[in-house]
Each structure stands twice: as structure tokens, then as C-alpha cells.
N, C-alpha and C positions, 0 to 999 in steps of 0.2 A: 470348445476344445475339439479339435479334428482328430483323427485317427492318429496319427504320425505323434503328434504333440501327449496327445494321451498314453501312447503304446513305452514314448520316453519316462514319461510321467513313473507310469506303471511298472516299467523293468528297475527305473532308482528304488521304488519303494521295496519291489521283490527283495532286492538286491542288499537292502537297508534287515529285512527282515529276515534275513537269510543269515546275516554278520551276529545277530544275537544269541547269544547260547541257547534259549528257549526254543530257537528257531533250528537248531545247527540240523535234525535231521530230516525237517521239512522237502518235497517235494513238490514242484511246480508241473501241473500238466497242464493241458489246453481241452478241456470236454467239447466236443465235437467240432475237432479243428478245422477252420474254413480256410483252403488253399487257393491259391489265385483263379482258380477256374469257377471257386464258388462263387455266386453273385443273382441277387432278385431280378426275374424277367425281364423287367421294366428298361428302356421303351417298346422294347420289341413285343410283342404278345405279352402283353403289357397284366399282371394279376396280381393280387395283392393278399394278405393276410390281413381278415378281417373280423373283428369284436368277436371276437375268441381266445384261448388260452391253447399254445400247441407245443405238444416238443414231438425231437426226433424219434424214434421208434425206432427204426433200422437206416443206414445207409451203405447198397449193397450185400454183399454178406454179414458186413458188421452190425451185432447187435448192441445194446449198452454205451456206445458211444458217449450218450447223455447221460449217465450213470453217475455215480461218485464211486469211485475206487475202493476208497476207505475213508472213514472220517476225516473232517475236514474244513476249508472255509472257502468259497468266494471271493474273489478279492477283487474282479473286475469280469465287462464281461461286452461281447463283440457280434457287430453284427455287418454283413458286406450288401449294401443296399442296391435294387434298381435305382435308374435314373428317370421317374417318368416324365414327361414333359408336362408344358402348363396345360394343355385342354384333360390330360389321364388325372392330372395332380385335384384342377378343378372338379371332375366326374369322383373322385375317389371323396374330396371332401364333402360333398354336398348330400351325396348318397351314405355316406358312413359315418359323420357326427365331427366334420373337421380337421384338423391337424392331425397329420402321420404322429403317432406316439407308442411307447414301445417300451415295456422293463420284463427284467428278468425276477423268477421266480423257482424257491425250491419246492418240491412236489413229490409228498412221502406217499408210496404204495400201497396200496388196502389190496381186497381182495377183485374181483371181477370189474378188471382194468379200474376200479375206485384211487382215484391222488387225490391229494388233502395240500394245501398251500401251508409251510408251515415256516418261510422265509419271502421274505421279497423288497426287490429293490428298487429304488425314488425310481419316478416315471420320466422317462425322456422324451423329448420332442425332436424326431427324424428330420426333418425338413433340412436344415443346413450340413447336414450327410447326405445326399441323395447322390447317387453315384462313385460311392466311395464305401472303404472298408472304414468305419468308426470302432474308437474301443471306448469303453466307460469304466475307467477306476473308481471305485465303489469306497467311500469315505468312513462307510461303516459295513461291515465286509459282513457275510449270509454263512451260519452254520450250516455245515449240511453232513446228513450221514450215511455209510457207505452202502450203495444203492438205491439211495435214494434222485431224483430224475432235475436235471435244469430246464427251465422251459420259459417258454417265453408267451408275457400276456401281451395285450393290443386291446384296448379300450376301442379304436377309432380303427385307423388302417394303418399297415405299414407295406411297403415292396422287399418285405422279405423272403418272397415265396419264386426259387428256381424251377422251373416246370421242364418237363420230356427229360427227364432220368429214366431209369428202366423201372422194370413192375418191380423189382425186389427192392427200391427203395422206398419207405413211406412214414408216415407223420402221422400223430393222432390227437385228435382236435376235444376239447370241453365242450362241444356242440351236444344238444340232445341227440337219443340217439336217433329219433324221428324226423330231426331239422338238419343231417348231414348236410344237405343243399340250400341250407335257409344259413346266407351272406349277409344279411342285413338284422334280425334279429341278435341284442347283444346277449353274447354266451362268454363272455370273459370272465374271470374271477376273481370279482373285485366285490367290493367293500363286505358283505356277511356270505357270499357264496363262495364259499373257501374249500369245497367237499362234492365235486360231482364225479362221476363216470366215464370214461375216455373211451368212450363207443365208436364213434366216427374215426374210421380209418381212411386214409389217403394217400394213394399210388402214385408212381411215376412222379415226384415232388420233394422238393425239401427245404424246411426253413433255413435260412442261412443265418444262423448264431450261433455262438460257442462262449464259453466261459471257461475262466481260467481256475484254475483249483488250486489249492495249497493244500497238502497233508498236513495231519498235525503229527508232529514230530515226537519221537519217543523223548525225547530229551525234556517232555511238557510232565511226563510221565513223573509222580514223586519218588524218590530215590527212594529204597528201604535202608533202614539206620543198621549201620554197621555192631555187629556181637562181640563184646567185649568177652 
């Protein structure tokens, strides 16, 4: 499913859920919206995101971008990829464990930068999005709660990573905090590692994902019974 076909997909369903009374005072945002300009390096200075877990941190003054608002759900979620060619696509696979792949993940706060994985959704395989904005409508949609962070794992590699922003924008990686520069070693947070430290901080850079949110709606809220 391509970007365009999914995006239709996804606006009927909003749209479908929005006409329900349970839904009536729900609202739709977009966490960390990627506008036409956002897009992974790739071919050009060609870099990748690799066997790590990362979300945004800041972009420009904005902080919380990747936030939850207030309670809520997931219901799809978007990423605007490089284009690398076949010899970057080759060096990316053979060095990093194969197939570009890519899912999203909610990430509750602890103390000294500590996230805990406490959602997460089926893993995708990048490869027939390369050079293009993709969306993925989520079949079984990610509770999440308000401030709580979206973020994106990568088992293998993906070209989600836009590089030469300014220093005030940066991203922070599930990397040890001693292997900030160890690319190859896998720090992603998968299967019983559900609980590290987001030590590794990273400048001038930004993953290109966003995810869309649904509020849950006061309407979800039970009525208190009328006094006779």
C-alpha cells in the first residue's frame, strides 16, 4: 500500500470514527508533522538510521513535537524516506542485517532520560517506499498517554535520517551511552529490551516520522445518572 492509497485509506476510517457518538469529541493531530521539505538524505550524502530506537527530541525551538497531548490512541503512522540507489541500498544491507524495516513504538518517561516501550506496532518493510512519503494505518491502533513520547525502532536500517539542520534540532537514540558512535552494534528495542536510557543525543539531524493521534474524546467519559 503506497502512501496516497493509504493516506485515503486512513482519512475514511478517521472520518468513519469521528460520525460515532463515542467518537463525537475526539480530535485528530499529526505528532511530529513532516511537510514537503522533510525527507531521508538518501542519494545524496547518503545516511541512514541504524539498529536503534530514536525519536525526536527537539525540532528547532519546538520541543514535545513527539509528545501525546493528552490521552489517546495511534491509529497510523508516517514516514517520508530517502531514495538510496542500488550500490547505498547493497552497502546498507549487508553491513546492517538486510532489509530496510521500520515500526513505530510508544515510549513512557522514567526518570534520567529512562523510556520504557509500553506500545508497539507490526514491523514494516521500507524497501517499496523508497523515495516517497508512506503512511501505515494501524489495524490495531497504540494506547498512549498524555506525554508520553512516539518513536521509531529499526531492527536493520532505514533512510529516515535528514541531515545539515541547525544545532537546535536533534534526536535521541537507545544507543549505550558509551557506543553513541557504534552503528553496527544492535541497540534497538526489541524482543525482552523494553527499558533503556536515551543517553545519546544527536545534532543537526532529524528522523523523518510522524504519527497521527486521535484524542479520546469526553463523550467516552460515563455520563453521571441524573437525581431524581
Amino acid at each position: 500500500m503506497r502512501g496516497d492509497h493509504a493516506a485515503t485509506g486512513l482519512a475514511a476510517a478517521a472520518l468513519a470514527m469521528l460520525a460515532l457518538p463515542s467518537f463525537a469529541a475526539a480530535k485528530v493531530t499529526e505528532l511530529g508533522e513532516i511537510g514537503d521539505d522533510v525527507r531521508g538524505s538518501c542519494p545524496e550524502n547518503c545516511q541512514a538510521l541504524t539498529r536503534t530506537t530514536g525519536y525526536q527530541a527537539k525540532v528547532g525551538p519546538d520541543r514535545g513535537l513527539y509528545q501525546a497531548p493528552s490521552n489517546g490512541r495511534i491509529v497510523a503512522w508516517s514516514v517520508a524516506l530517502g531514495n538510496p540507489g542500488p550500490k547505498q541500498v547493497t552497502f546498507f544491507q549487508e553491513r546492517y542485517g538486510g532489509t530496510a524495516r521500520a515500526a513505530l513504538v510508544v515510549l513512557d518517561p522514567g526518570k534520567k532520560l529512562s523510556r520504557r516501550v509500553v506500545a508497539k506496532a507490526p514491523m514494516k518493510r521500507l524497501t517499496p517506499y523508497f523515495g516517497q512519503k508512506a503512511q501505515f494505518p494501524l489495524g490495531e491502533t497504540l494506547p498512549i498517554r498524555e506525554g508520553q513520547y512516539v518513536a521509531l525502532t529499526v531492527p536493520t536500517w532505514a533512510p529516515t535520517l535528514q541531515i545539515g539542520l541547525g544545532s537546535d534540532t536533534s534526536w535521541r537514540s537507545s544507543r549505550a551511552g558509551s557506543g553513541c558512535v557504534d552503528l553496527t552494534t544492535q541497540f534497538a528495542m526489541l524482543g525482552k529490551r523494553t527499558e533503556v536510557a536515551f543517553r545519546c543525543l544527536y545534532r543537526t539531524a532529524r528522523l523523518t516520522y510522524s504519527a497521527t493521534f486521535v484524542s479520546n474524546p469526553k463523550a467516552n467519559e460515563k455520563p453521571q445518572r441524573s437525581q431524581r
